[in-house]
C-alpha positions in Angstrom: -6.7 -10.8 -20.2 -4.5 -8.5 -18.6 -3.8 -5.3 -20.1 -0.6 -3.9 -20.6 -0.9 -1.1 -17.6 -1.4 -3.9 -15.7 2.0 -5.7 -16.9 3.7 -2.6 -16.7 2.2 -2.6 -12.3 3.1 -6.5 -12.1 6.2 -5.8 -13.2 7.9 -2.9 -10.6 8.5 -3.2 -6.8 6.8 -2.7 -3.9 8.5 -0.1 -3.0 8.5 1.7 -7.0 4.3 1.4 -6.7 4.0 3.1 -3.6 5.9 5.6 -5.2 3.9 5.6 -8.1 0.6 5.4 -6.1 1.8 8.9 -4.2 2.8 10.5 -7.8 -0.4 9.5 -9.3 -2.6 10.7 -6.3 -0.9 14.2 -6.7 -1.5 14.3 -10.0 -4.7 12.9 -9.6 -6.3 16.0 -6.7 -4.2 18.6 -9.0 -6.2 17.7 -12.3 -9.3 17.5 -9.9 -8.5 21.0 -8.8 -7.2 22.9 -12.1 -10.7 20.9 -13.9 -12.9 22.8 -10.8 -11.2 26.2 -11.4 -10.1 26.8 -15.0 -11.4 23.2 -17.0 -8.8 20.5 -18.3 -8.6 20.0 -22.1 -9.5 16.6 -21.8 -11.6 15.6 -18.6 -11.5 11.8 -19.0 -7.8 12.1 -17.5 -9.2 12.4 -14.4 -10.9 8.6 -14.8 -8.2 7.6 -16.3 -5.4 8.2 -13.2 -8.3 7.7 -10.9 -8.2 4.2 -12.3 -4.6 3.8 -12.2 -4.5 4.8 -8.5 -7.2 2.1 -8.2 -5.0 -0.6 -10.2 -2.4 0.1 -8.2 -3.7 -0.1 -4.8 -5.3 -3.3 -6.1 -1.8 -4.8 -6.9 -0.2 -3.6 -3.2 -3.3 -5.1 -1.6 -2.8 -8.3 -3.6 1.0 -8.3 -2.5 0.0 -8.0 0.9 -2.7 -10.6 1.0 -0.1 -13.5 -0.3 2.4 -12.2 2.1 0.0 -13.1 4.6 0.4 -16.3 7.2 -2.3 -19.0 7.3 -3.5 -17.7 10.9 -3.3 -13.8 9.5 -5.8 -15.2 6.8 -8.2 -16.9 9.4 -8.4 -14.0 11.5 -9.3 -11.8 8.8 -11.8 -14.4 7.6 -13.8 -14.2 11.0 -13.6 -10.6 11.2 -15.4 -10.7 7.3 -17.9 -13.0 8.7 -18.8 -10.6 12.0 -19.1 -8.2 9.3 -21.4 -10.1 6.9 -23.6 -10.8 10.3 -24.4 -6.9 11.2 -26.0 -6.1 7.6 
């Protein structure tokens, strides 16, 4: 079930989540920061736009992947399966 932060990400551009994702990181190193130095009211806002950067980069990623051509996707697959070998 998909919650509504994730309706909300569905729902703008490419080029509106990018900026997002760069708002959100900001946000996300200055709370990081001001929580090091003086304390935040509430700490769990950090895990909370920590997880909306990672929602976000999730959905670009996901755009990406289906943008992808057939031979893109069977290159990527081999290079996953070198990968796989080494560990």
């Amino acid at each position: 079930m998909a919650t509504k932060k994730n309706q909300e990400i569905k729902a703008l551009s490419t080029e509106e989540l990018q900026q997002e994702l760069s708002a959100n990181e900001t946000q996300l190193n200055k709370m990081k920061f001001d929580n090091a130095v003086t304390g935040l009211d509430n700490p769990l806002q950090i895990r909370e736009t920590r997880r909306d950067v990672a929602r976000i980069k999730t959905e670009l990623r996901s755009r990406e992947m289906s943008e992808m051509t057939e031979s893109q996707i069977a290159k990527r697959s081999k290079i996953r399966a070198r990968r796989a070998k080494k560990r």
